[in-house]
KOLMAR-101381 format. One line per 4 residues: for each residue x, y, z of C-alpha. Coordinates in nm, 4 decimals. Layout:
residues N
X Y Z; ... .
END
This chain:
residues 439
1.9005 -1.4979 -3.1456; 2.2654 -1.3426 -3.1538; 2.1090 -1.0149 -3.0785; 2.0265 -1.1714 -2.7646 .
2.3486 -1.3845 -2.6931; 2.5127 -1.0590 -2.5029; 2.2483 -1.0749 -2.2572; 2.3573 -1.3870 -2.0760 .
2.7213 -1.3824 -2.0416; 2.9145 -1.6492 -1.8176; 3.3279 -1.4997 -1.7212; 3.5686 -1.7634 -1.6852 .
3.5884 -1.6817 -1.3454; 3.1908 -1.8339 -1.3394; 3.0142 -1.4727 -1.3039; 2.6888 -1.4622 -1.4676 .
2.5855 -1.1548 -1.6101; 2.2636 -1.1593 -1.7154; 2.0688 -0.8612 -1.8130; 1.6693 -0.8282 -1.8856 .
1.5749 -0.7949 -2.2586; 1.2627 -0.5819 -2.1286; 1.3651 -0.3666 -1.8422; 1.7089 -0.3485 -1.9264 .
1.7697 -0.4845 -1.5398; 2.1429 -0.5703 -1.5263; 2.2523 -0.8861 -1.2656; 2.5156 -1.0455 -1.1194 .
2.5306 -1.4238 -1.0160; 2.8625 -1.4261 -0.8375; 3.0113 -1.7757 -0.7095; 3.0256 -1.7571 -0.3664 .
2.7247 -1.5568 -0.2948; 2.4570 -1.8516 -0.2827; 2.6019 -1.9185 0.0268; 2.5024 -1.6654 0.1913 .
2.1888 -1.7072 0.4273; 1.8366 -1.6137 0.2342; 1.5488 -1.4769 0.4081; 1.2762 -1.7125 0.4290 .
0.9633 -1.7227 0.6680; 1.0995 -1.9972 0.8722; 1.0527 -1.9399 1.2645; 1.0000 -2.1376 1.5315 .
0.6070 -2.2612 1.4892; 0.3326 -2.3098 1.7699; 0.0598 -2.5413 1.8178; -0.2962 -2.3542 1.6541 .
-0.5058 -2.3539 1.9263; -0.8891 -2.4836 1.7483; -1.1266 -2.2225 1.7097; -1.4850 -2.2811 1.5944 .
-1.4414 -1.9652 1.3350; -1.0608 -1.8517 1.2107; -0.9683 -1.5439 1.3720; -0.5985 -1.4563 1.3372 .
-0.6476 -1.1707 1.1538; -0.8624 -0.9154 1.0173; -0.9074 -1.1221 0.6419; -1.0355 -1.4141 0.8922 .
-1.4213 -1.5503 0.8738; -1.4571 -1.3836 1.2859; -1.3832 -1.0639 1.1636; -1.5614 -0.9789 0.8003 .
-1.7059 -0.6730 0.9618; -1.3576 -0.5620 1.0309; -1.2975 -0.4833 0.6712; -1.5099 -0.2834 0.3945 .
-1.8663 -0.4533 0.2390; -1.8412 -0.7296 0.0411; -1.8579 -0.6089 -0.3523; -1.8776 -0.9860 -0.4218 .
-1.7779 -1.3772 -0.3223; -1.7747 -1.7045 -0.4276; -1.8933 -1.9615 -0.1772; -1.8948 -2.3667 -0.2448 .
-2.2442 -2.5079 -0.2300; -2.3319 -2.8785 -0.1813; -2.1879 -3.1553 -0.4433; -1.8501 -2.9319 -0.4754 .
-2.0982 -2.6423 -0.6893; -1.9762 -2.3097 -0.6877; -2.1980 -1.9715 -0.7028; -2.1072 -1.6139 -0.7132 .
-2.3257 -1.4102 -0.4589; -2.3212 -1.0003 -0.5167; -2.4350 -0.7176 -0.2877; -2.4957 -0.9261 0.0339 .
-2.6578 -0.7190 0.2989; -2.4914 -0.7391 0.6315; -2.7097 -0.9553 0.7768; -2.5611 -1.2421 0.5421 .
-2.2079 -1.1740 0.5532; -2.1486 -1.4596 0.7693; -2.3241 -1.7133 0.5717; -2.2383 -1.9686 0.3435 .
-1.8971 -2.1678 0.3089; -1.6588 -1.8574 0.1376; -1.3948 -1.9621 -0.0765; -1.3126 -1.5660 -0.1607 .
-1.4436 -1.2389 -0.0774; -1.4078 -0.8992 -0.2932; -1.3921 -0.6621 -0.0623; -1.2581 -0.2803 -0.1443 .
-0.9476 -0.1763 -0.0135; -0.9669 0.0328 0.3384; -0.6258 0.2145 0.2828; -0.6332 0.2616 -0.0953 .
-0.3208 0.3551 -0.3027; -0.4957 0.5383 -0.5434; -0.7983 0.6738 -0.3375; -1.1738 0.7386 -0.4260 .
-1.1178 1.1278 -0.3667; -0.7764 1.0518 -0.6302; -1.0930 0.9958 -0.8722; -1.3560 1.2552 -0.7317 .
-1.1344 1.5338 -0.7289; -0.9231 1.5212 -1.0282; -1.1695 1.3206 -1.2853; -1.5459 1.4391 -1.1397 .
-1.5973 1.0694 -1.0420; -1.9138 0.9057 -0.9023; -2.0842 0.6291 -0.7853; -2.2358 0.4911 -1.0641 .
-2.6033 0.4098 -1.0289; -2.5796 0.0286 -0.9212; -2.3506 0.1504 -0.6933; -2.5349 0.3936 -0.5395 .
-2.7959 0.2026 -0.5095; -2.6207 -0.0926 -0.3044; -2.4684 0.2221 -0.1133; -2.8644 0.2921 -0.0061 .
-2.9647 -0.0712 0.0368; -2.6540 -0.1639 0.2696; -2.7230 0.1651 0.4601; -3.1037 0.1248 0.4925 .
-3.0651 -0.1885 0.7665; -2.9226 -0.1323 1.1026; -2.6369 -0.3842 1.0649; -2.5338 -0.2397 0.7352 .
-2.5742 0.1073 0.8403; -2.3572 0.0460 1.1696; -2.0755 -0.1872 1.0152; -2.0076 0.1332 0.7226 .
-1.9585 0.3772 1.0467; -1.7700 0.1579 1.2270; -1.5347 0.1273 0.9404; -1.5252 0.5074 0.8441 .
-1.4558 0.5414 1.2210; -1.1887 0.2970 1.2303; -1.0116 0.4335 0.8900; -1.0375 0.7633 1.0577 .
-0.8634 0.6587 1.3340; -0.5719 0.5095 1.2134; -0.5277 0.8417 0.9605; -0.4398 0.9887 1.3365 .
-0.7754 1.1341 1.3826; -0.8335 1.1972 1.7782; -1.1378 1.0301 1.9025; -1.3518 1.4141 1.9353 .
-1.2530 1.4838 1.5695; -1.4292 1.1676 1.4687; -1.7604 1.1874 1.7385; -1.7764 1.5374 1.5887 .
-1.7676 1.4789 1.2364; -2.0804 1.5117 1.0594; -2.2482 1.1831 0.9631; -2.2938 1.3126 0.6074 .
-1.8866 1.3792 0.5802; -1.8789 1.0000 0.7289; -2.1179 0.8933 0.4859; -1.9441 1.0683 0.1473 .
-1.6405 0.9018 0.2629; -1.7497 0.5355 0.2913; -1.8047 0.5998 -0.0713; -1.5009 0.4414 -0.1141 .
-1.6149 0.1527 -0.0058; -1.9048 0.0809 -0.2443; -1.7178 0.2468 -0.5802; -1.3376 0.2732 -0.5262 .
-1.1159 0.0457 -0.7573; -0.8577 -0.0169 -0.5292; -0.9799 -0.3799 -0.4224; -0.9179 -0.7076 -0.2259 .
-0.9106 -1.0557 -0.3281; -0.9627 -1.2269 -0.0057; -0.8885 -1.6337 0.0720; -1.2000 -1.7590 0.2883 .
-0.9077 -1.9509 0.5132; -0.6051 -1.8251 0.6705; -0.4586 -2.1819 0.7360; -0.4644 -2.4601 0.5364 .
-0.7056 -2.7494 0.5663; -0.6015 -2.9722 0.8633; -0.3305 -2.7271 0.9840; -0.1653 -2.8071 1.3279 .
0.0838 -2.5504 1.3380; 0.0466 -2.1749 1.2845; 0.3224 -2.2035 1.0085; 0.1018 -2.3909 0.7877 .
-0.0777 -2.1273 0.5837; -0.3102 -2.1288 0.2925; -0.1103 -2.0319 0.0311; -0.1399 -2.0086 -0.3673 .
0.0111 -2.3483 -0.3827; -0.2353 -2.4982 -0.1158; -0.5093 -2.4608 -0.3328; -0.6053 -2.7305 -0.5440 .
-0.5941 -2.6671 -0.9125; -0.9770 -2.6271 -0.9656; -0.9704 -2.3481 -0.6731; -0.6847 -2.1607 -0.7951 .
-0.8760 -2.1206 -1.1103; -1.1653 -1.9930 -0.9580; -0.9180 -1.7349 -0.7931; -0.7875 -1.5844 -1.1186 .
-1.1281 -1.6161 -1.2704; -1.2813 -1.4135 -0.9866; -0.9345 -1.1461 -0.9900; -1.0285 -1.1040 -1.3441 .
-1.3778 -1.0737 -1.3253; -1.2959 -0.7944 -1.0771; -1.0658 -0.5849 -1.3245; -1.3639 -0.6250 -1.5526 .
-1.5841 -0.4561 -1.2914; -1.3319 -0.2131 -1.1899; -1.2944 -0.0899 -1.5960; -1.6719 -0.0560 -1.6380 .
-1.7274 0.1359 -1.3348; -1.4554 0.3929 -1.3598; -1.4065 0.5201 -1.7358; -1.1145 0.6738 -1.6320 .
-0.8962 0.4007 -1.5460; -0.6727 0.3393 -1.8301; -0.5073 0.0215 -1.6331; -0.5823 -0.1937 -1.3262 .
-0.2465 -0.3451 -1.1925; -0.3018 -0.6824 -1.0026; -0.0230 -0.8185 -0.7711; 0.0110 -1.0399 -0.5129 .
0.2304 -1.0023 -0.1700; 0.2812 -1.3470 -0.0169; 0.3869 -1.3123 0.3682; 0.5237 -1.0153 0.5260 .
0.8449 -0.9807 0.4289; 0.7076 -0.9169 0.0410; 0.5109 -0.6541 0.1812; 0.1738 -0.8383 0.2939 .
-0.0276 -0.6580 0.5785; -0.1305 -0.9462 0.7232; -0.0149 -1.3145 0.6143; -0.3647 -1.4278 0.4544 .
-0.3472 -1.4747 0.0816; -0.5140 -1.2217 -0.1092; -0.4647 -1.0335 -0.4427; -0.4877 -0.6632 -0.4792 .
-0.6233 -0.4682 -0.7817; -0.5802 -0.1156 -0.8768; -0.7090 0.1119 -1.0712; -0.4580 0.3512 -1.2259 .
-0.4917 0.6395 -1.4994; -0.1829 0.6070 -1.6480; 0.0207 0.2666 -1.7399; 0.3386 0.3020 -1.5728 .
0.6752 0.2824 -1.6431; 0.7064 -0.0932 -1.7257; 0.4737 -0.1557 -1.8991; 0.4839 0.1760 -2.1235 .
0.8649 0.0389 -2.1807; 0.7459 -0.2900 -2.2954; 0.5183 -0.1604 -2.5158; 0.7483 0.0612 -2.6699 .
0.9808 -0.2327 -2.7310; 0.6630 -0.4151 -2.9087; 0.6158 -0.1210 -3.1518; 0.9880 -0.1797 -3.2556 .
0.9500 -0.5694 -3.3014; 0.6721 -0.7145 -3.2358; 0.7829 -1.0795 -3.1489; 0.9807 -0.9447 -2.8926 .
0.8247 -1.1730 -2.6212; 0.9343 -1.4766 -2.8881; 1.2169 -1.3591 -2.9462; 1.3919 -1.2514 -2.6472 .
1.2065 -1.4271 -2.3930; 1.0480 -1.7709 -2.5034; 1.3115 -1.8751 -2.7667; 1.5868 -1.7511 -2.6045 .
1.5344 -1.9511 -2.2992; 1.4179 -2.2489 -2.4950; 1.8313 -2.2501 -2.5991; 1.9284 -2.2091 -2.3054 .
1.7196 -2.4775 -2.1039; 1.5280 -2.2523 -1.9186; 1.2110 -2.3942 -1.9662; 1.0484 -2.5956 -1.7074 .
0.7126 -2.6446 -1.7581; 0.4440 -2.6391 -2.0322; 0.0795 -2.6986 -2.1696; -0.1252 -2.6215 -2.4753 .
-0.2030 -2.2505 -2.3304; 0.0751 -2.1639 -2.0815; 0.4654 -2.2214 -2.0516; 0.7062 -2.1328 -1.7320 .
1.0502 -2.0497 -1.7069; 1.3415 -1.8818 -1.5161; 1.4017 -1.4923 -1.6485; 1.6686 -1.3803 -1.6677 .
1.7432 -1.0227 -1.5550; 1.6030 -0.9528 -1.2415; 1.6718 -0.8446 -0.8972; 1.4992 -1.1397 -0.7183 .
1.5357 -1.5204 -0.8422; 1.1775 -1.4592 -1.0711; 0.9414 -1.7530 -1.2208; 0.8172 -1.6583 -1.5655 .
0.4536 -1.7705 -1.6551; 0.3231 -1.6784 -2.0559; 0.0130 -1.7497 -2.2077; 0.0381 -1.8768 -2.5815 .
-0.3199 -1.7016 -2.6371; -0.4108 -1.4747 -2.9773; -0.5751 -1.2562 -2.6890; -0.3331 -1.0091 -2.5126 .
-0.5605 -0.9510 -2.2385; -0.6678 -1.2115 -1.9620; -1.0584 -1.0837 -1.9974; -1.0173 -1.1802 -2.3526 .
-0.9228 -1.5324 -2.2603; -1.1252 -1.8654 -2.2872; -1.2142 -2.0154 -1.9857; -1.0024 -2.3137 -2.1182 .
-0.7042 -2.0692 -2.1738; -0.7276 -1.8911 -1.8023; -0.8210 -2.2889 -1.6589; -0.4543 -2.3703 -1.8476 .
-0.2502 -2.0360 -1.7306; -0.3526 -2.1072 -1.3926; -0.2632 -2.4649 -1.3771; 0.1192 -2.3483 -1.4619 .
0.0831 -2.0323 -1.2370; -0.0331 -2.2979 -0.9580; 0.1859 -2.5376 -1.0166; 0.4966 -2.2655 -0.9657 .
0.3425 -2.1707 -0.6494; 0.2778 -2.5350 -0.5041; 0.6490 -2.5984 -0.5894; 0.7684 -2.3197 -0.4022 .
0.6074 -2.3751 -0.0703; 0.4542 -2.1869 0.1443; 0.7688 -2.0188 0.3146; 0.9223 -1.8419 0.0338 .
0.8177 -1.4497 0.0676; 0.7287 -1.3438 -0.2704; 0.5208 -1.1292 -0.5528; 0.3425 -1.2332 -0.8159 .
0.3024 -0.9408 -1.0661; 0.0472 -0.9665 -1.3913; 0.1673 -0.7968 -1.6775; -0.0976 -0.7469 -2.0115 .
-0.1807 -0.4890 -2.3007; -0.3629 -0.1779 -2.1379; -0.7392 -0.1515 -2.2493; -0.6517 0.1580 -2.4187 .
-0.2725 -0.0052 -2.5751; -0.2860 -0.0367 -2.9528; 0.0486 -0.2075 -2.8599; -0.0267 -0.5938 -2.8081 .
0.1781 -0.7692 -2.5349; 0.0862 -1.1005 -2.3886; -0.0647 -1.1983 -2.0822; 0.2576 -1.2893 -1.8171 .
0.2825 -1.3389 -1.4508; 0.6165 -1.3158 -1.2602; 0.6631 -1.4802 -0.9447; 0.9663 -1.2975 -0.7797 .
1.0905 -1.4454 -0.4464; 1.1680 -1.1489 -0.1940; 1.4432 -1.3727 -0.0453; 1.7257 -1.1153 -0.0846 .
1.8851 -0.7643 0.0748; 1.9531 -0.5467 -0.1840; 2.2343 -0.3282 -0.0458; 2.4998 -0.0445 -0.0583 .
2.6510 -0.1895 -0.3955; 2.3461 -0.2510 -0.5982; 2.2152 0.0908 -0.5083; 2.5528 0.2629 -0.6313 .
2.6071 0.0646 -0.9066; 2.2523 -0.0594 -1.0390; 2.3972 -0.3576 -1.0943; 2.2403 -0.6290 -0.8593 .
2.3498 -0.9004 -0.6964; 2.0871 -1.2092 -0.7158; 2.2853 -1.5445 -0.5867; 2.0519 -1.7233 -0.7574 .
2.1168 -1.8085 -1.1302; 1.8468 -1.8765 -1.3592; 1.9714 -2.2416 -1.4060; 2.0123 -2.3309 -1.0365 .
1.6252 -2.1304 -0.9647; 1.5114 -2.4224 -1.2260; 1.6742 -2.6809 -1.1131; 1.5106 -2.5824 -0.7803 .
1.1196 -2.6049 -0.9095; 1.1775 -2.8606 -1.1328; 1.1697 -3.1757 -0.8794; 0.9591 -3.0474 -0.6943 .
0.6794 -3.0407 -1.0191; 0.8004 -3.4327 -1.0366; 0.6733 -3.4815 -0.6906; 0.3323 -3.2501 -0.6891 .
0.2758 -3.4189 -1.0514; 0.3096 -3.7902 -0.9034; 0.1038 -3.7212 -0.6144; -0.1694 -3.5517 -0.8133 .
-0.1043 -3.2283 -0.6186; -0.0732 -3.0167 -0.9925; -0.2911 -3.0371 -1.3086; -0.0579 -3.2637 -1.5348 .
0.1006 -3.1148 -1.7896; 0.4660 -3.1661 -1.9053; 0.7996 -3.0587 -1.7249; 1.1417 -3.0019 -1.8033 .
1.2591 -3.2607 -2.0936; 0.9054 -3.3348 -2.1499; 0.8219 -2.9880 -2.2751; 0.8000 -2.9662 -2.6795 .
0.9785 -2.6300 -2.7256; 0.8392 -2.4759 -2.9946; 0.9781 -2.1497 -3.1038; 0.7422 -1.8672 -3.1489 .
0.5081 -2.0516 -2.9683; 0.3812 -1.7028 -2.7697; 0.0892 -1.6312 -3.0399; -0.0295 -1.2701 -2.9310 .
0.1824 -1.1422 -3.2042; -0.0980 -1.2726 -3.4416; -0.3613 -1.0818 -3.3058 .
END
C-alpha cells in the first residue's frame, strides 16, 4: 500500500491532492471551493399536461417512427412476465407495453460507411434479410425513407438534393439502420410513473431493481450482437449521458453502444498497467480505499466507492467476478452489479447531470481487467487553470462525495427502494476481494 500512500495527500492548509492510480489524472480539492454554486438540472418545473401516449420527444412511445427500426425490445407481458421480441415489422411497432427498445443510432459516431469503406463490411445475411422483410410492407418501406430523408436533411441536404436522389442511394444508406453498431438503448417512458411535473423524469434510479437489471442484461446482450455481426470490431464502448448538460440529445434515459476497431487510450493504459501487476485493481483501487473509508456499499458480486483522481466527483462500481467481461457473467453476477450500479443512481437523484462509463477487457485483450462502471457527475466548469495546468479543480473530495450517497442508501434501503445489500460500516472489507486476477 505505501506505493500508493503518495496518491492521496492532505496539506496542512486542508488541500487534497489526489491523483488517479490508472489515468494518472491529478486533482485538487481546495477548501473554499465547495462553495461555489454546482450545476445541477434544477429549473423552475411545469405542470405535465396528460397525454394518452408520451410525446416529449423523439425516444417517446408517439414518435417510434421518428427514429431507426427496432433491432430488438423487451416488453412486460401479463403477471409482471417479460419477453424479448426481434425484427418487428412496422406494423407492430406500436404494440405491446415496451420497457426498452434497441434501436440503431441515426447520427452514428463511428458510421456504417466507417465499416464499408475501410473494412469491406456487409450486412450479414440475417440482416439482410430483415432489411428485405421490413422493406417488403408499405409501412416498413415508407418509415426507412422517411428516416433516410430526415438524416439527409439535417446533414444540410436541400430538399431537391434529397427528391432527386436515387431510391437505390436511399436504400444503401438505410443500411445503417439494419447493420450499423452504433446503437440505442431506449427507456419505454420519458417520465416516471405518476409524474406531475415535467421535472420528474425516468431516470436510472427510478427503475426498480428488477428493471434495471433487465436494462444491463439487454445493453449487454446488444454488445454481444454488435461483436458477432461485425468481426471487425475489436471493442464496443457503452456509456450513458444522463440530462443535457452531460451531453444527452434529448433528456430520455438511454444507453449508447459503439462499435470501435481499436481500444482507446484508457483502456489500452489500463491494460498496460495490468501486464506490469496484475492486482492492480486490488491493489490500488479496492484496498486502497478500503484504508481509507471509501467504501460505501457492497454485496457478494459488486462493491462501490468514491475514486479518487478524477475531474468530476466519480462513483466507482467493481464486480468481484473470475470473468473480466460482463458477457461472461452469471446472470446472478450481472443481477448483483446492477443492484449496486442502481442503487448509486437512485441515491443520486434524478437532477444530477452525469455519465456512466463501462470499462472491461477487450474481446481481443490477453490483458484481464475487471468489469467497472463509473458514474461521474458533470456538475462542474472546468476552466482556464485546469486547462493550463492539467491539474483540476473538483470541490468535491472523495470523503464528502461518500458521505453524500451514503444516507441516502439508508433511506432507499429502509423504504425498499434498493436491493438490500450492506452499506458503509456494514460492508466486510475484504482485501483482494476483486477476483479477475484469478482468471
Amino acid at each position: 500500500m505505501s506505493n500508493f500512500n503518495n496518491l492521496y495527500v492532505t496539506m496542512p492548509d486542508g488541500t487534497l491532492k489526489h491523483k488517479n492510480p490508472l489515468s494518472g489524472t491529478e486533482v485538487w480539492t481546495v477548501p473554499g471551493r465547495a462553495h461555489r454554486p454546482q450545476e445541477t438540472f434544477d429549473r423552475p418545473k411545469q405542470k405535465l399536461i396528460a397525454t394518452p401516449i408520451e410525446n416529449y420527444c423523439d425516444f417517446c412511445a408517439a414518435n417510434y417512427f421518428k427514429t431507426p427500426p427496432e433491432k430488438s425490445r423487451l416488453i412486460t407481458l401479463p403477471h409482471h412476465a417479460i419477453e424479448k421480441q426481434v425484427h418487428l415489422p412496422a406494423c407492430e411497432i406500436k404494440n405491446g407495453n415496451v420497457l426498452f427498445r434497441r434501436i440503431g443510432n441515426l447520427f452514428e459516431i463511428i458510421t456504417y460507411a466507417y465499416w464499408s469503406k475501410n473494412y469491406g463490411y456487409k450486412l450479414t445475411s440475417l440482416q439482410q434479410q430483415w432489411k428485405e422483410s421490413y422493406l417488403s410492407l408499405p409501412e416498413g418501406y415508407q418509415h426507412v425513407i422517411q428516416m433516410v430523408d430526415t438524416k439527409l436533411k439535417l446533414g444540410n441536404k436541400t430538399e431537391k438534393e434529397i427528391a432527386n436522389l436515387p431510391i437505390d442511394e436511399k436504400l444503401s444508406i438505410a443500411d445503417a439502420f439494419f447493420g450499423g453498431s452504433h446503437e440505442l438503448i431506449i427507456v419505454g417512458k420519458h417520465y416516471a410513473p405518476e409524474a406531475d411535473f415535467d421535472d420528474q423524469l425516468l431516470s436510472s434510479g427510478n427503475l426498480s431493481p428488477e428493471e434495471h437489471y433487465q436494462f444491463i442484461k439487454f445493453t449487454i446482450d446488444a454488445m454481444v450482437d454488435i461483436y458477432e455481426n461485425n468481426r471487425y470490431v475489436r471493442y464496443v464502448t457503452i456509456f450513458q449521458n444522463w440530462l443535457k448538460p452531460a451531453g444527452a440529445s434529448f433528456n430520455h434515459l438511454h444507453k449508447q453502444l459503439v462499435g470501435i476497431d481499436e481500444w482507446g487510450s484508457s483502456v489500452e493504459l489500463e491494460c498496460s498497467l495490468v501486464n506490469k501487476n496484475p492486482n492492480i485493481y486490488n491493489d490500488a483501487i479496492i484496498n486502497f480505499s478500503i484504508f481509507h473509508n471509501l467504501v460505501f456499499a457492497e454485496n457478494d458480486y459488486a462493491i462501490a466507492l468514491s475514486e479518487i483522481g478524477h475531474r468530476y466527483p466519480t462513483l466507482a462500481i467493481y464486480s468481484k467476478s473470475t470473468h473480466a467481461r460482463p458477457e461472461e457473467h452469471t446472470d446472478n453476477e450481472i443481477r448483483g452489479f446492477s443492484d449496486i450500479l442502481h442503487a448509486c443512481h437512485a441515491a443520486m437523484g434524478t437532477a444530477i447531470p452525469c455519465n456512466e462509463e463501462w470499462y472491461f477487457s477487450p474481446k481481443d485483450a490477453l490483458s484481464v481487467m475487471p468489469w467497472h462502471v463509473l458514474i461521474k457527475w458533470r456538475t462542474i466548469n472546468q476552466a482556464g487553470f485546469e486547462g493550463g495546468t492539467k491539474i483540476y479543480i473538483n470541490p468535491v473530495s472523495p470523503e464528502a462525495l461518500r458521505d453524500k450517497i451514503v444516507p441516502a442508501l439508508y433511506t432507499l434501503r429502509q423504504e425498499k427502494k434498493i436491493a438490500p445489500f450492506q452499506i458503509a460500516t456494514e460492508c466486510r472489507f475484504n482485501l483482494n476481494s476483486l477476483l479477475y486476477y484469478q482468471k
